[in-house]
C-alpha positions, 0 to 999 in steps of 0.5 A: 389145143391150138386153133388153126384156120388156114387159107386154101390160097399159098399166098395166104397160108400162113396159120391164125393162132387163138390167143389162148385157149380155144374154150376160153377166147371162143367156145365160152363166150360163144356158149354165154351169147346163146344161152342168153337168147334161150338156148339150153345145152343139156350136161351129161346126156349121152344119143343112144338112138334116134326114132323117125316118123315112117310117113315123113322119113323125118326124125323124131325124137332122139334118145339119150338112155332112158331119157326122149327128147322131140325134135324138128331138126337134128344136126351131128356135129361130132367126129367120126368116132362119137357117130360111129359109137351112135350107128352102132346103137342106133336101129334107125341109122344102120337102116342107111347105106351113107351112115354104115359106110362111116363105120369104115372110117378111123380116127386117130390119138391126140396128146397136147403137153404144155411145159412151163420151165425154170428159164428162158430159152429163144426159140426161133419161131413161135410155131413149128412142125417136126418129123424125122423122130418116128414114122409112127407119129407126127408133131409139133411144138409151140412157143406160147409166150410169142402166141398167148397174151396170158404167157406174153410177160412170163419170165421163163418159157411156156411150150405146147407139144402137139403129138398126133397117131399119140396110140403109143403115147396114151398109156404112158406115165405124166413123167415118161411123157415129159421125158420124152418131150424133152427129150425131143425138144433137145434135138431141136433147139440144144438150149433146151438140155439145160431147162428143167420142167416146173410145171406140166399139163397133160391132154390125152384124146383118143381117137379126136382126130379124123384119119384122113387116108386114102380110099376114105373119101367114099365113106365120108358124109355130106352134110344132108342125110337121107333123113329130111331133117337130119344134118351133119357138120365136121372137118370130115364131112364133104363140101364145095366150099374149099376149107379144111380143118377146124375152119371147115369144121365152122363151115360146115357148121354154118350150113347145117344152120342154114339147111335147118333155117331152109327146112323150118322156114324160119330164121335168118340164113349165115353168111359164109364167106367163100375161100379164094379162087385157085392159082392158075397152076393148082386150077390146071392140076385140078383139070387134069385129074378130072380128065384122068378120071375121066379116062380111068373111069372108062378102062376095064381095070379102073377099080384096082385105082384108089378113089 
């Protein structure tokens, strides 16, 4: 997969791509650095349940199967599916109006293909966003030798197709996918009808993706719980501070670590570097539609509006 941060200002929305792997050039590195300060990760444990402390309303312990570990600060930094697998088990959680409502909430199919063909083709851009193939699904695909150093000298050319809402796409065959991608490619740039495929790499991910739909804002966490020391950080959950996506997912992160500084009274707070300011324009459409909230709030039918 691809790592993207993007700007919430035009001017500076053009997207940053990880030169490489997302694993190998962040999340390895990052593991190594906090395994050698004396974090511990724990393979292969699976959160069953969470137990909290009825005098305090903090949580306890948390548990994996048969297995309990103690804790003084909990963060979930999972996706709406993984929480919802959790809640659905958890005696404690369904005890809470803000973790029920995220069973309202969905998730979407992730299928990343990466092609390495016979031959060079010229692809204009090194990152592109298609539609017009089928309502059902969104994708794009990207040029790894103009983006990876490790396919920067290959000889011939290096794609990734991203495929989102991928449901129709998971059970299919290795072969029938490559076909279709193909396929797919041809439409796009012709040069590709003449490639053949030599090697190939299939990601399937079901229900990876937060589904951001009308009507889900409501659902969606904040990164406090009613649980003094339980916190929450995804792209899915709600914030002021203007990100979005894997970059969100960062920043939310980052203030969970910062609510359990604040809770334990102990370490050193993350600085978060704060997005810029709105343009002129998109700050006056953000004031009407406070003030048509405003206005809706106060008619007798405002409920019939999504929220």
């Amino acid at each position: 997969m691809q790592c993207c941060c993007n700007s919430g200002n035009d001017k500076n929305f053009d997207p940053v791509w990880c030169r490489g792997t997302v694993k190998e050039k962040i999340f390895d590195p990052w593991m190594d650095s906090m395994r050698s300060q004396g974090c511990k990760f724990l393979d292969g444990r699976k959160v069953t349940d969470l137990f909290f402390n009825e005098e305090t309303g903090c949580i306890s312990e948390v548990a994996c199967g048969k297995e309990s570990l103690e804790a003084d600060t909990v963060i979930f930094a999972v996706g709406i599916s993984t929480l919802q697998d959790v809640i659905q088990h958890s005696a404690a959680l369904c005890t809470r109006e803000e973790f029920l409502k995220v069973l309202n909430l969905a998730s979407i199919d992730l299928l990343t293909v990466k092609l390495r063909l016979d031959k060079k083709v010229n692809i204009p851009n090194a990152s592109n966003a298609c539609s017009g193939f089928d309502d059902s699904y969104g994708w794009s695909f990207f040029n790894l030798n103009a983006i990876r150093d490790e396919h920067k000298d290959d000889p011939v050319t290096v794609i990734q197709a991203d495929f989102y809402h991928a449901n129709e796409f998971l059970p299919l065959k290795d072969e029938q996918i490559v076909g279709k991608v193909m396929s797919f490619l041809s439409k796009c740039i012709t040069d590709f009808e003449n490639t053949t495929v030599i090697e190939q790499e299939i990601g399937r991910f079901p229900k990876s993706l937060t589904h951001f739909y009308p009507g889900s804002y409501k659902c969606m966490m904040r990164g406090s719980t009613s649980f003094p020391n339980l916190f929450m950080a995804g792209d899915w959950i709600v914030n002021r501070h203007g990100s979005w996506s894997q970059e969100k997912s960062l920043v939310t992160g980052l203030e969970a670590a910062n609510r359990v500084v604040d809770f334990l009274e102990e370490g050193k707070f993350a600085k978060i570097i704060p997005v810029e300011e709105d343009e002129p324009h998109i700050e006056v459409l953000r004031g009407l539609n406070r003030n048509f909230n405003e206005i809706r709030g106060q008619l007798p039918w405002s409920n019939y509006f999504l929220q």
